[in-house]
KEMAR-301564 format. One record per atom (N, C-alpha, C): x, y, z; residue number from 1; residue in one letter. Coordinates in steps of 0.02 Angstrom, whole numbers. Each point is the difference from the previous one (the first is absolute). Layout:
BEGIN
[[X,Y,Z],NUM,'A']
...
***
This chain:
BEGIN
[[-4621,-1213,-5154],1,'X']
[[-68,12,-19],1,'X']
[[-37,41,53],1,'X']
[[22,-14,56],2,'X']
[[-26,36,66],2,'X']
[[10,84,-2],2,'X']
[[57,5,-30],3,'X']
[[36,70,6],3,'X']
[[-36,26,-45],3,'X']
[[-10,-27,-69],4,'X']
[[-47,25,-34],4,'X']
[[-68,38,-12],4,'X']
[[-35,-78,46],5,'X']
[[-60,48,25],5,'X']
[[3,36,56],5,'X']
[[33,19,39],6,'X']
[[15,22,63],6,'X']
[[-69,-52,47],6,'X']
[[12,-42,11],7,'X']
[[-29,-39,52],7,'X']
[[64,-40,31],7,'X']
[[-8,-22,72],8,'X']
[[38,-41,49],8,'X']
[[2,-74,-45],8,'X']
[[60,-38,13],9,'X']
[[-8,-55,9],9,'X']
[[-61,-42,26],9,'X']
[[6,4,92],10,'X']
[[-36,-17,26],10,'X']
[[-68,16,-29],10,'X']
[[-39,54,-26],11,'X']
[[-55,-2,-22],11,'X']
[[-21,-28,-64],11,'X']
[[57,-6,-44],12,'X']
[[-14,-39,-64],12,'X']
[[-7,-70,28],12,'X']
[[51,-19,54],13,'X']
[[-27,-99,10],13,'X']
[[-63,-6,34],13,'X']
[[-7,72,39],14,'X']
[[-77,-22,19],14,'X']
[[-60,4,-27],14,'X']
[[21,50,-64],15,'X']
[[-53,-24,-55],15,'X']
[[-16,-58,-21],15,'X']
[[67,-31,-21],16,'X']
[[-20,-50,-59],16,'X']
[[-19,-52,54],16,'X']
[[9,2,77],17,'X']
[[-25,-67,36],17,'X']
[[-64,12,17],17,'X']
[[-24,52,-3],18,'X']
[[-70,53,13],18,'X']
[[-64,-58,-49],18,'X']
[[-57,-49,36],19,'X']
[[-39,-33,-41],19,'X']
[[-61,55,-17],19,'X']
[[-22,-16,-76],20,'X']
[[-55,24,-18],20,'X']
[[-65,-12,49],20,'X']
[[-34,50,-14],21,'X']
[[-63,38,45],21,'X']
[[-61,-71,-38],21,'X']
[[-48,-6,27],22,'X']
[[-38,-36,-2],22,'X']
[[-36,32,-70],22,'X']
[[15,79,-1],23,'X']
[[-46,11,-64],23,'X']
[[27,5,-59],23,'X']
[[86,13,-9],24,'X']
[[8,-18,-52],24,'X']
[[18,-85,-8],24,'X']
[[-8,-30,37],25,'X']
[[6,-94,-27],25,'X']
[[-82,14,-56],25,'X']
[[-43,24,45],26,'X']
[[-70,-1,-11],26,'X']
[[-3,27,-99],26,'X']
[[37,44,9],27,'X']
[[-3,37,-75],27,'X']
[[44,-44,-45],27,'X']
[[73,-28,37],28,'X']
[[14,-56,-57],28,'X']
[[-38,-54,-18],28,'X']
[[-26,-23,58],29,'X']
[[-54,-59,-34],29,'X']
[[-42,12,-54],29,'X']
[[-26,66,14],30,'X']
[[-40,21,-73],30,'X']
[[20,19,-40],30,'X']
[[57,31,-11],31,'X']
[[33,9,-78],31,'X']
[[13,-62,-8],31,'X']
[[40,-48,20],32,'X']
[[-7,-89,-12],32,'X']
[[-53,-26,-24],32,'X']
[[-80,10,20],33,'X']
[[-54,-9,-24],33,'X']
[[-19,45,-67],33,'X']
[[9,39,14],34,'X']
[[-13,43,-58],34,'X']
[[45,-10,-74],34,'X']
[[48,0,11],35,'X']
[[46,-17,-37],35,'X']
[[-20,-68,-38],35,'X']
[[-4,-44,28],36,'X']
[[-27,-68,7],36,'X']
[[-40,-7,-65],36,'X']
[[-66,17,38],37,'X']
[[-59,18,-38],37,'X']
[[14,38,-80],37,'X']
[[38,50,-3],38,'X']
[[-14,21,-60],38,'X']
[[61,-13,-45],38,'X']
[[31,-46,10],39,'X']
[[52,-21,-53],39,'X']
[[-28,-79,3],39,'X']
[[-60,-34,35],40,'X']
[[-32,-59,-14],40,'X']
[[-37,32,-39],40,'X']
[[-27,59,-26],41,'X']
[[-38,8,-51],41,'X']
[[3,22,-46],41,'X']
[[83,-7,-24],42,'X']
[[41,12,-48],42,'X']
[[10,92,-21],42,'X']
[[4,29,71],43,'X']
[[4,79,4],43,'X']
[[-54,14,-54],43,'X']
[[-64,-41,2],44,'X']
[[-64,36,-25],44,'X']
[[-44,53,61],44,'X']
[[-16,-23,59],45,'X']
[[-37,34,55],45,'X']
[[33,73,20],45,'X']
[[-56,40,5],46,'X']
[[-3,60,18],46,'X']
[[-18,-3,95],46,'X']
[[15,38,14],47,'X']
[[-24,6,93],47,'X']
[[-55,-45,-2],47,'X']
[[-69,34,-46],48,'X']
[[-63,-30,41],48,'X']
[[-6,-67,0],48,'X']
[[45,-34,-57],49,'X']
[[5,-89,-3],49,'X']
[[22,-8,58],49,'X']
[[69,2,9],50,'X']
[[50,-41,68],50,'X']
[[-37,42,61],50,'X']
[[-44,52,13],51,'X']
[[-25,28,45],51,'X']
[[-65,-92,1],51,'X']
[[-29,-8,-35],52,'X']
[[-40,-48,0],52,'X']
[[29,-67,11],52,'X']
[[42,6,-25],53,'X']
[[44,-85,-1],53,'X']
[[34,5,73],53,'X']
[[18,56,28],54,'X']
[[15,-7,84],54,'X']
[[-58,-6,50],54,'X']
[[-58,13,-20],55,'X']
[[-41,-7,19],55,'X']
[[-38,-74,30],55,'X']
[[-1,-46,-60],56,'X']
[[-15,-80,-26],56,'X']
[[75,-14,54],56,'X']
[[36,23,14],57,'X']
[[57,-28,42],57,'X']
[[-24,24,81],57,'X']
[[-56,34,-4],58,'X']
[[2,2,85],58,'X']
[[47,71,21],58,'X']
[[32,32,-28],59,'X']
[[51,59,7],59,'X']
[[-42,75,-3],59,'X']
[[-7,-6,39],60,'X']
[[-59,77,15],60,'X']
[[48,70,-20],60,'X']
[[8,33,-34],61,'X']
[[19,57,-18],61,'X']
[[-37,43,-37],61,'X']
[[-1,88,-13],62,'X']
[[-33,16,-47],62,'X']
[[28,-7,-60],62,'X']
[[-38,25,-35],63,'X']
[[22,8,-98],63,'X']
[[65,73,16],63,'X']
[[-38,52,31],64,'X']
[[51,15,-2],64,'X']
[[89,-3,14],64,'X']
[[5,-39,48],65,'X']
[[53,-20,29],65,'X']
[[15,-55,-46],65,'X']
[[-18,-26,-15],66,'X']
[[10,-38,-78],66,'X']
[[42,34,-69],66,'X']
[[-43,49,-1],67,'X']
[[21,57,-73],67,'X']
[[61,19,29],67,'X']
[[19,28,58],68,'X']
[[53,23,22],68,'X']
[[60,-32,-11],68,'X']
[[-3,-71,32],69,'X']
[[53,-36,2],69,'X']
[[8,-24,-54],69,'X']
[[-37,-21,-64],70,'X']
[[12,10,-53],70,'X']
[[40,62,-19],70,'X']
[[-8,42,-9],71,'X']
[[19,50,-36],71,'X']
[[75,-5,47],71,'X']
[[9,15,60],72,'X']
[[79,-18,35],72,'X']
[[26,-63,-33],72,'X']
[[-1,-45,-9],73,'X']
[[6,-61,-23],73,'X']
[[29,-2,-102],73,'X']
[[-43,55,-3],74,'X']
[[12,15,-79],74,'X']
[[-18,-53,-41],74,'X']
[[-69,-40,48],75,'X']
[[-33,-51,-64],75,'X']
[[-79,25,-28],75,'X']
[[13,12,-74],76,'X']
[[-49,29,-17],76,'X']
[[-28,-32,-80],76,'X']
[[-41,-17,0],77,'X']
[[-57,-20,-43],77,'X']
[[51,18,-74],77,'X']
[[6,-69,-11],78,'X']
[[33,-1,-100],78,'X']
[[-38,-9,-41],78,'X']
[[-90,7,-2],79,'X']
[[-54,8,-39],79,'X']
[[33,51,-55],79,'X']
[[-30,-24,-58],80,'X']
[[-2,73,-64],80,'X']
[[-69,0,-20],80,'X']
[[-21,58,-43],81,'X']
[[-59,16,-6],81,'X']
[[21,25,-89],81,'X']
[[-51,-47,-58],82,'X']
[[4,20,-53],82,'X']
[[-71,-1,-28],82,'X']
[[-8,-9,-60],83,'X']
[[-41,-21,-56],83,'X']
[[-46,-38,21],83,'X']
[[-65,-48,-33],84,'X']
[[-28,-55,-3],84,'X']
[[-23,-18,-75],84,'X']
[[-15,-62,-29],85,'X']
[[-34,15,-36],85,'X']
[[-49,-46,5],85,'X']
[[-46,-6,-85],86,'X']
[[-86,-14,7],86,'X']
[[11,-56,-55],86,'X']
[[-56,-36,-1],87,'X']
[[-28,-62,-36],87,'X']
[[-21,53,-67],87,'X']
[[-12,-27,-66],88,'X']
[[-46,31,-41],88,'X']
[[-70,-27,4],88,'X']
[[-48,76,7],89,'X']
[[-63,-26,3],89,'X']
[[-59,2,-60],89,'X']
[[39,31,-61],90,'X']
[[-9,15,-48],90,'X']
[[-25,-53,-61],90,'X']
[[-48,-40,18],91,'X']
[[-13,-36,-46],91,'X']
[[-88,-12,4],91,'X']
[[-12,-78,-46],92,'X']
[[-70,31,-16],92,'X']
[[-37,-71,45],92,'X']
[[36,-39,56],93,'X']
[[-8,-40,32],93,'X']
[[-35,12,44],93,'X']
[[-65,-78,13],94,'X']
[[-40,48,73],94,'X']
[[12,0,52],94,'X']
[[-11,56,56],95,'X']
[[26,-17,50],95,'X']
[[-81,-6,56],95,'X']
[[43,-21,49],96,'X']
[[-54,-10,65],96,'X']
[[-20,75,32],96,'X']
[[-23,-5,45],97,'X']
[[-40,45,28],97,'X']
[[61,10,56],97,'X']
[[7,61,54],98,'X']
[[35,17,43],98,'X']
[[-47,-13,65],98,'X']
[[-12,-87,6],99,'X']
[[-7,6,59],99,'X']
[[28,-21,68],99,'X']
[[58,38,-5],100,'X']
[[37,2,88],100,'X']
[[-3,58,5],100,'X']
[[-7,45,-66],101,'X']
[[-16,85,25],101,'X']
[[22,18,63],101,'X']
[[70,2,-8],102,'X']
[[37,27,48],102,'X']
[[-9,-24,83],102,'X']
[[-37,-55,-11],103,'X']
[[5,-47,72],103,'X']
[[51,-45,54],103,'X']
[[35,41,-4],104,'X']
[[73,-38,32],104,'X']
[[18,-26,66],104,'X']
[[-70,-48,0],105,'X']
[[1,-43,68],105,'X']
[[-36,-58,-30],105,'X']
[[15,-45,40],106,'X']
[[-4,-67,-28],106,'X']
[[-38,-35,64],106,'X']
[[-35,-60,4],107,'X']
[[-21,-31,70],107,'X']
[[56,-54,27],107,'X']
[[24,-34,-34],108,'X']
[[51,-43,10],108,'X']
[[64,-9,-71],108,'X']
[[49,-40,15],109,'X']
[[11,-32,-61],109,'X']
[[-3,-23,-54],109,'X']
[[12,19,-74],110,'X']
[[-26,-42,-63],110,'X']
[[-77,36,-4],110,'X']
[[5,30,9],111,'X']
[[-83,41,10],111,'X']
[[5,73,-73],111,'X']
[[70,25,16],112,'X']
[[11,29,-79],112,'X']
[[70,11,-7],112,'X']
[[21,-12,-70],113,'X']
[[48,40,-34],113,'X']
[[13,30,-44],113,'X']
[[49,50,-2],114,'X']
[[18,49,-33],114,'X']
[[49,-4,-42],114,'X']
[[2,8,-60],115,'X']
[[67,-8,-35],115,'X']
[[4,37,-51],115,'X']
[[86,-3,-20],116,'X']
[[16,56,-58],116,'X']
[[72,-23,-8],116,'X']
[[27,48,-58],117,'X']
[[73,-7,-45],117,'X']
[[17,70,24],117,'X']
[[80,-20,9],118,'X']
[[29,53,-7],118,'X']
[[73,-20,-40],118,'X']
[[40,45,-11],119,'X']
[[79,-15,-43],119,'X']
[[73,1,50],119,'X']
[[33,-20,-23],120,'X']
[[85,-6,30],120,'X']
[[36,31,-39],120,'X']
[[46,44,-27],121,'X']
[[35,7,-9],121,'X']
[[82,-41,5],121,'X']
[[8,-30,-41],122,'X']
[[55,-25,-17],122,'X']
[[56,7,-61],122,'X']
[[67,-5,-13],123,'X']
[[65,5,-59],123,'X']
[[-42,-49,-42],123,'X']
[[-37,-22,3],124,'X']
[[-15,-64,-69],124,'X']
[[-66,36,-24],124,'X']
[[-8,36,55],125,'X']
[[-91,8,-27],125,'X']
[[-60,16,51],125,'X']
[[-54,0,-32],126,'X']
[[-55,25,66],126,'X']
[[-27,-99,45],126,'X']
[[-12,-5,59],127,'X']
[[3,-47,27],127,'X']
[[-100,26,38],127,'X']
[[-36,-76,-17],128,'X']
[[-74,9,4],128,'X']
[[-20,-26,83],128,'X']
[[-26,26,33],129,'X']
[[-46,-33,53],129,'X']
[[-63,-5,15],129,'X']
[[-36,-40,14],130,'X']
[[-59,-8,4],130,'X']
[[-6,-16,73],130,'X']
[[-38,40,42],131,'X']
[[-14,-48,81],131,'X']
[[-65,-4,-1],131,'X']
[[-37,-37,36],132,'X']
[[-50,-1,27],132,'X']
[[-2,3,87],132,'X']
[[-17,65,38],133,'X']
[[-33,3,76],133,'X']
[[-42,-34,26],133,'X']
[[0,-20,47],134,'X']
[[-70,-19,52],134,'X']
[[-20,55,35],134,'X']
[[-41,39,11],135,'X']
[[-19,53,17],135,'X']
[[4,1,61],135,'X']
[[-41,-67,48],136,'X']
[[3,10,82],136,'X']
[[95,-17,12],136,'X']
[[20,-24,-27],137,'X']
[[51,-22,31],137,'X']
[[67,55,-15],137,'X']
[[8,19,-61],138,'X']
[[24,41,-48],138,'X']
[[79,-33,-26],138,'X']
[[-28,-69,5],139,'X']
[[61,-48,-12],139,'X']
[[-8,15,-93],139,'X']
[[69,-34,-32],140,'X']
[[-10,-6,-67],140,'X']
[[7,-94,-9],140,'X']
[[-63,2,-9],141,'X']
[[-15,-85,-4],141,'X']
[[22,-20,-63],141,'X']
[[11,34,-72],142,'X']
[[26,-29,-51],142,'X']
[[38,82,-29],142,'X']
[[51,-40,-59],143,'X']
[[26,45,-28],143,'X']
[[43,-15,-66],143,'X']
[[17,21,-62],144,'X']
[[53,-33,-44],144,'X']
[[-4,72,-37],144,'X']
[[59,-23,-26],145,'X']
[[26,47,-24],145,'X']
[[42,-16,-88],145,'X']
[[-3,38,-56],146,'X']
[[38,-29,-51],146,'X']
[[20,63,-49],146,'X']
[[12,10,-69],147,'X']
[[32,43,-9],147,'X']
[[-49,41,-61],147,'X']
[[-51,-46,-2],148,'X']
[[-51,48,-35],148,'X']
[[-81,-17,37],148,'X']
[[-21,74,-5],149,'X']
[[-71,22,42],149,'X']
[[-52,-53,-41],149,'X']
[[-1,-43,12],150,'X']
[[-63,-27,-28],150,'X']
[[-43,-59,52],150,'X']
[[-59,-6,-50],151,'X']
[[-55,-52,61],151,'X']
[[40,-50,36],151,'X']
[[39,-28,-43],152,'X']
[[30,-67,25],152,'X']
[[26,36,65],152,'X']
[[16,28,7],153,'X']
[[31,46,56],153,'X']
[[-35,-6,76],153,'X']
[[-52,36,-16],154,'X']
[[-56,0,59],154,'X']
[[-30,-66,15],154,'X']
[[-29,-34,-67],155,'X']
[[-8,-75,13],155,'X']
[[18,-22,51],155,'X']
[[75,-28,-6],156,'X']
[[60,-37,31],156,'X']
[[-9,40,86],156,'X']
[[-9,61,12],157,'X']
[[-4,17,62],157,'X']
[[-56,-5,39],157,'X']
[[-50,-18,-30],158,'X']
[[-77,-9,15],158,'X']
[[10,-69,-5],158,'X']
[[5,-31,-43],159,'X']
[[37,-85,16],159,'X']
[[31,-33,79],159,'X']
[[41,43,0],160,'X']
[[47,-29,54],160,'X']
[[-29,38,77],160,'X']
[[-23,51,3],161,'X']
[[-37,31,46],161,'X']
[[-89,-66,10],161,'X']
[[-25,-17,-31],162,'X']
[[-51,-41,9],162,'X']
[[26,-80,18],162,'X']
[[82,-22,-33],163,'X']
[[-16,-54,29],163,'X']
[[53,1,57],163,'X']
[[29,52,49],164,'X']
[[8,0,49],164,'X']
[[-58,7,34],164,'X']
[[-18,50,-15],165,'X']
[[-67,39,59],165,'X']
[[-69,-56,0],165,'X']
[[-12,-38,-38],166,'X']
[[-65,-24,-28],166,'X']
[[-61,30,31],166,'X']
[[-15,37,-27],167,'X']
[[-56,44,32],167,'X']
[[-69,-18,-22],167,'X']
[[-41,23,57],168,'X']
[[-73,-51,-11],168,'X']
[[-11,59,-64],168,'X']
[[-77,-28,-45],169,'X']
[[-14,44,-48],169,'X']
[[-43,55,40],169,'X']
[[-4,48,-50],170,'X']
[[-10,68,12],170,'X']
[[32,49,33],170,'X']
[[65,9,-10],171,'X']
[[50,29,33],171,'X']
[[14,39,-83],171,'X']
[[17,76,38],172,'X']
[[-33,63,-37],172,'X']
[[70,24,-30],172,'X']
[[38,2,-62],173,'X']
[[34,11,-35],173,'X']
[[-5,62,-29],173,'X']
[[42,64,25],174,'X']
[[12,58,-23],174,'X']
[[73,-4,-43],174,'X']
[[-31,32,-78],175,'X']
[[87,26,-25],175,'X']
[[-37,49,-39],175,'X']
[[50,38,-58],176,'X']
[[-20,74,-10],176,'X']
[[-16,-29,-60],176,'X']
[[-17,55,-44],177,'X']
[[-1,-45,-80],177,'X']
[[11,-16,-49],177,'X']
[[61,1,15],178,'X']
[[49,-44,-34],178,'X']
[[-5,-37,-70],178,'X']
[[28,-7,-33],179,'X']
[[-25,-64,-76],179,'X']
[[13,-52,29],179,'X']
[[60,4,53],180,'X']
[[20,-72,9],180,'X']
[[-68,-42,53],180,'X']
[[-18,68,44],181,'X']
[[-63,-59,25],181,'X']
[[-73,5,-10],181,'X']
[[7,57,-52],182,'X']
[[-91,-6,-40],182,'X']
[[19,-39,-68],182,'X']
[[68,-59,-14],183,'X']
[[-4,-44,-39],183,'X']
[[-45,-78,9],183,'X']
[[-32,-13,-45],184,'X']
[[-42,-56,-7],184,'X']
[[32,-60,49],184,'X']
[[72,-3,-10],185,'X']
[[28,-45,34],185,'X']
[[4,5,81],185,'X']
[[1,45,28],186,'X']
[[27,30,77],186,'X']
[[-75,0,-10],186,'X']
[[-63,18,5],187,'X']
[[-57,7,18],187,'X']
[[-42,-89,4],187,'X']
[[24,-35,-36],188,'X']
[[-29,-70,-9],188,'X']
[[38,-34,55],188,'X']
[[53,27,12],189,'X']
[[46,-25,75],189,'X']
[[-38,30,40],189,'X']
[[-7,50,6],190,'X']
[[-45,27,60],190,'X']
[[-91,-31,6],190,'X']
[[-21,-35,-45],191,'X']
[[-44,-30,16],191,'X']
[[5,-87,7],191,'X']
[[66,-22,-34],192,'X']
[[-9,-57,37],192,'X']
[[46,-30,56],192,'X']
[[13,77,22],193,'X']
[[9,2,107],193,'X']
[[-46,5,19],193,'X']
[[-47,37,-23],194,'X']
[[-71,28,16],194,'X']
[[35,70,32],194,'X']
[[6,15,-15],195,'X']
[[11,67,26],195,'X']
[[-35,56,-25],195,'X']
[[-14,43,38],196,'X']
[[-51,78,-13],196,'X']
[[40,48,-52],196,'X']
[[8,13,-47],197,'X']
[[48,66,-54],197,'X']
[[-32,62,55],197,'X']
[[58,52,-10],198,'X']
[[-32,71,45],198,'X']
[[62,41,-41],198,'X']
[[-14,36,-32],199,'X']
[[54,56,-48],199,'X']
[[-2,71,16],199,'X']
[[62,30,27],200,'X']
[[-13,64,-1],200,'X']
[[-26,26,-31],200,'X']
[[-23,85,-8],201,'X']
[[-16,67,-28],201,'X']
[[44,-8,-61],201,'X']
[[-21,38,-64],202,'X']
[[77,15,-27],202,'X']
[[-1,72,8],202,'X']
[[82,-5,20],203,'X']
[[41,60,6],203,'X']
[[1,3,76],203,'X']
[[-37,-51,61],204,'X']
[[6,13,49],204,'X']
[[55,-49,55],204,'X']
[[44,23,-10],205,'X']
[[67,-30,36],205,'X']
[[-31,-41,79],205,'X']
[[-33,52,24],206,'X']
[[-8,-4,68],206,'X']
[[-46,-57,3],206,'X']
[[-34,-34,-39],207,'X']
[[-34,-53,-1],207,'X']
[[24,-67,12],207,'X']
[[59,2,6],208,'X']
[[42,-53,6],208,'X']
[[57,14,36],208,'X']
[[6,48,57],209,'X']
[[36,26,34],209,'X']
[[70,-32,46],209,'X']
[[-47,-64,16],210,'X']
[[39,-49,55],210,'X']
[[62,-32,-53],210,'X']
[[-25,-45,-38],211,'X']
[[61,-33,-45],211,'X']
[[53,46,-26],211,'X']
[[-21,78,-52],212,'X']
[[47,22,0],212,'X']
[[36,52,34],212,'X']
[[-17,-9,105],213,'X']
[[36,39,31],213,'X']
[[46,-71,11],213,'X']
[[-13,-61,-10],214,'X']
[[60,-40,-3],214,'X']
[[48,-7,-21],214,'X']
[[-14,32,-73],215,'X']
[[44,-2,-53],215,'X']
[[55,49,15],215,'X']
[[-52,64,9],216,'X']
[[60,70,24],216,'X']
[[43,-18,56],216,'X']
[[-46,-44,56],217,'X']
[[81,-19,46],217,'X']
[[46,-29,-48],217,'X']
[[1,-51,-9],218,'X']
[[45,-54,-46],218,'X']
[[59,43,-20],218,'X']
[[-43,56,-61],219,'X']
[[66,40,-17],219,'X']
[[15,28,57],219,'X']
[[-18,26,41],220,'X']
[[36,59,50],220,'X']
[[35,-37,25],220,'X']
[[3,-62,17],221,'X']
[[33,-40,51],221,'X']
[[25,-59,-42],221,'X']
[[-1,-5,-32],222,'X']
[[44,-35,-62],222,'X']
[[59,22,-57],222,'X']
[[-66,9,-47],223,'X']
[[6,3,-82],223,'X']
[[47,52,-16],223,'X']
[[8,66,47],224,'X']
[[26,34,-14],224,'X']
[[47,25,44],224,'X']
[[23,-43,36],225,'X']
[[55,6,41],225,'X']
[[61,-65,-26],225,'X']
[[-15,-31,-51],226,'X']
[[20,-40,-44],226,'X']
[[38,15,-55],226,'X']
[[28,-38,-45],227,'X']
[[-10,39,-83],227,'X']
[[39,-100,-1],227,'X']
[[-66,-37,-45],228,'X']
[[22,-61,-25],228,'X']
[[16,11,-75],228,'X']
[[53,-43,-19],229,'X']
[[37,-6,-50],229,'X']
[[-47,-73,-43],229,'X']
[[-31,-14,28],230,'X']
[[-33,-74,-37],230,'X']
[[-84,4,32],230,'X']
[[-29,-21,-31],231,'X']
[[-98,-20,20],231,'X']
[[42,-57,38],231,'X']
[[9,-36,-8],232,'X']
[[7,-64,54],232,'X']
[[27,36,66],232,'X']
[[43,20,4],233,'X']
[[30,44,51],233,'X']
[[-54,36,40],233,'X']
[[-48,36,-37],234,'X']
[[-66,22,43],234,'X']
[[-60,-36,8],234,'X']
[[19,-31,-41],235,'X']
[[-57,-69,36],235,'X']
[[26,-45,76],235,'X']
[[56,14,-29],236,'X']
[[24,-59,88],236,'X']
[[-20,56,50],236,'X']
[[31,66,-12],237,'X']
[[-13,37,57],237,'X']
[[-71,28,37],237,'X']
[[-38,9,-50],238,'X']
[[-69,6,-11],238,'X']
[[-38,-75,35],238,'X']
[[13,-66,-16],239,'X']
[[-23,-43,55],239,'X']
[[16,25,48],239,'X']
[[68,-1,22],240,'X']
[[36,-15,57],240,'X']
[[-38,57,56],240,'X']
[[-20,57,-26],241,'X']
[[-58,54,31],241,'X']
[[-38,-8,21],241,'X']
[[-52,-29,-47],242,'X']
[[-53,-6,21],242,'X']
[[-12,-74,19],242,'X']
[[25,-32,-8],243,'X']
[[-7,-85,40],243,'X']
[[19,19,61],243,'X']
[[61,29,-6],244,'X']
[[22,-9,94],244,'X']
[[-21,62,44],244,'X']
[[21,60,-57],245,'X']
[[7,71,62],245,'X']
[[-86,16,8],245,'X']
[[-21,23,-66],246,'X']
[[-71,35,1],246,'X']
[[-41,-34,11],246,'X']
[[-5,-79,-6],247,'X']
[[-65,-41,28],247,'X']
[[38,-36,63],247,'X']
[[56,20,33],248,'X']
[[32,-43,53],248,'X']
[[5,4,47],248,'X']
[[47,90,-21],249,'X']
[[37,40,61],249,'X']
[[-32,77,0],249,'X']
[[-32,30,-42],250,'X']
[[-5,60,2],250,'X']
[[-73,-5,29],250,'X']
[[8,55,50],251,'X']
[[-83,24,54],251,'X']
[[-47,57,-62],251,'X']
[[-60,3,29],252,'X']
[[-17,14,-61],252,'X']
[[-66,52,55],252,'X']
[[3,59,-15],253,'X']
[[-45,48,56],253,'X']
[[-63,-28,-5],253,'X']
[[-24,-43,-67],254,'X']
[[-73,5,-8],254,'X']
[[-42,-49,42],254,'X']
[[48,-68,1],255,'X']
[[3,-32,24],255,'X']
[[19,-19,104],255,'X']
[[14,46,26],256,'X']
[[1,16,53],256,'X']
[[93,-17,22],256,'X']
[[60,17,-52],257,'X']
[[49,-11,-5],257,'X']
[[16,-60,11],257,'X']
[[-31,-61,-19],258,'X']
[[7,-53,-8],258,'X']
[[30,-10,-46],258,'X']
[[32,-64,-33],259,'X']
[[5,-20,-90],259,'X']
[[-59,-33,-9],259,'X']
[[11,5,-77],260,'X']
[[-60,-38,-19],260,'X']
[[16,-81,-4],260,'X']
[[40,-24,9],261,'X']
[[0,-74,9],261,'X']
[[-31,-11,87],261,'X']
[[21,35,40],262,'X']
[[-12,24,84],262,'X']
[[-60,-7,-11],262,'X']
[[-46,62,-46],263,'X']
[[-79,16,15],263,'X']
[[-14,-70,-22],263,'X']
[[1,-36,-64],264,'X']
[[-32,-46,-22],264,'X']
[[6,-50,44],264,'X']
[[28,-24,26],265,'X']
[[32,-57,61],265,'X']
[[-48,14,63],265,'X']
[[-9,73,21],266,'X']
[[-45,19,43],266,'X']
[[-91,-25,-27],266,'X']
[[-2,16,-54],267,'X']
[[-63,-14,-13],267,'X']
[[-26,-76,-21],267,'X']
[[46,-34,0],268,'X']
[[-4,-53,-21],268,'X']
[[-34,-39,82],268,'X']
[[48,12,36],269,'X']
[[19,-15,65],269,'X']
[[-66,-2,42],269,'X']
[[-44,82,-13],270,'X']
[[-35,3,30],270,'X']
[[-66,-23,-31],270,'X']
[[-11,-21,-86],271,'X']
[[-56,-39,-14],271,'X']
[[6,-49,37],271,'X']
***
């Protein structure tokens, strides 16, 4: 092998007994970290995440030297980017007034949420979700899901979101406008939580911005890096998301790359 490369003996054994330099140990530790970090986040994070998540570790580096060793490393973001779709708002039901009008700060906890439907794609059929947000926290405090878009739908997630959260009354309820929640039924729930009704614009997406930039992660970082053969099948996986990763493990910029189980724990802490 020596003759090969034309190098000495003697200099090939004094290579391999030759110890690494203080700065590349320094650079393996961080591809170790780095590495780390973004296959704990199921090769969803891009640089500026694990640039943040090394950060919360005390590991002073830039973003750029981040992007780099990423890209050497050849770990790169398995997000997809498709479609969305909408509630029908097309009916002759009343709705509330828009007042969070695009207010997307909250003072504390249980102070407002946001909610909406979106679809799954599944071999059996279309698969329904309903979440409801907490706005300060940007946790998803309730959620269900079934195989047709209807009230019972949202109900059940406004249900289970109030009797975890039990929130004092007057805590400010944004969804778009929907039949399912300008129905007689979902509105008589919303008053005996006591809760405030606040309905988007129609035709204005952006009125409800926060819940369904949740949704668009989900697919990017889910739904469509998937393909389930059964609704049950995306229902397990679909908990298993958002119970553990998106309200557990995933940092969240808005929030100061905290999780939202993290922020809520923080605020709790410090009432």
């Amino acid at each position: 092998m020596c003759a090969v490369f034309q190098v000495s003996r003697s200099g090939y054994y004094e290579w391999t007994r030759r110890q690494k330099s203080n700065r590349a140990k320094r650079q393996e530790r961080l591809d170790q970290q780095i590495r780390r970090i973004f296959l704990d986040s199921r090769r969803l994070y891009g640089s500026p995440k694990v640039w943040e998540a090394l950060k919360k570790k005390g590991i002073q580096v830039s973003e750029k030297t981040v992007a780099r060793t990423m890209n050497r490393l050849n770990l790169q973001s398995r997000t997809v980017k498709k479609y969305k779709a909408t509630t029908n708002s097309k009916h002759n039901l009343p709705v509330a007034e828009n007042v969070l009008n695009q207010t997307f700060t909250a003072s504390a906890p249980n102070k407002v949420w946001m909610t909406d439907i979106t679809y799954i794609p599944t071999d059996e059929g279309w698969l329904y979700l309903a979440s409801v947000m907490d706005l300060y926290t940007r946790k998803i405090v309730g959620f269900h899901m079934d195989e047709r878009m209807t009230k019972e739908l949202v109900i059940t997630a406004l249900d289970q979101a109030y009797i975890r959260q039990r929130p004092v009354s007057g805590l400010l309820h944004h969804s778009d406008r929907g039949s399912q929640y300008a129905s007689t039924d979902y509105q008589n729930r919303l008053r005996k939580y006591k809760l405030i009704g606040s309905m988007s614009r129609k035709g204005n997406c952006y009125d409800n911005a926060c819940v369904e930039s949740f949704h668009s992660v989900l697919k990017k970082e889910l739904i469509y890096l998937e393909k389930f053969k059964t609704r049950q099948e995306a229902k397990e996986k679909i908990f298993e998301y958002i119970a553990c990763f998106y309200n557990g493990k995933r940092i969240h910029s808005s929030i100061g790359y905290f999780t939202p189980n993290q922020y809520e724990r923080m605020c709790r802490n410090a009432a």
